[in-house]
Phi, psi and omega in degrees: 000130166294170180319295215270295179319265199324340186261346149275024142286272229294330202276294183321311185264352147290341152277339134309310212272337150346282188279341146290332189277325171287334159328281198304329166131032175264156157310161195262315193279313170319311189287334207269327209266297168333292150319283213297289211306301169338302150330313167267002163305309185308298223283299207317296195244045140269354139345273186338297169304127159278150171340317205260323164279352162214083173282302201261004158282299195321295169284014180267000000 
């Protein structure tokens, strides 16, 4: 995947998981510490991910 791809998945679906998480009742600052960590999960075991999946990793 290119460059460009992965940062408009990630810029898109860090903003759902954003705005779910603050739905569900996290803090704006919980939620903002959530999506970073999240984020750096990602890029760290993207070797790894498939390509097709992962939208429900980001959220599992």
């Amino acid at each position: 995947m290119s460059n460009e791809i992965l940062e408009k998945l990630f810029a898109s679906k860090m903003k759902i998981i954003y705005k779910y998480l603050v739905k569900i009742g996290c803090s704006h600052d919980d939620a903002e510490d959530i999506v970073q960590d999240t984020l750096l999960q990602a890029i760290i075991h993207l070797e790894v991910l498939d390509p097709d999946k992962i939208v429900s990793w980001l959220f599992k």
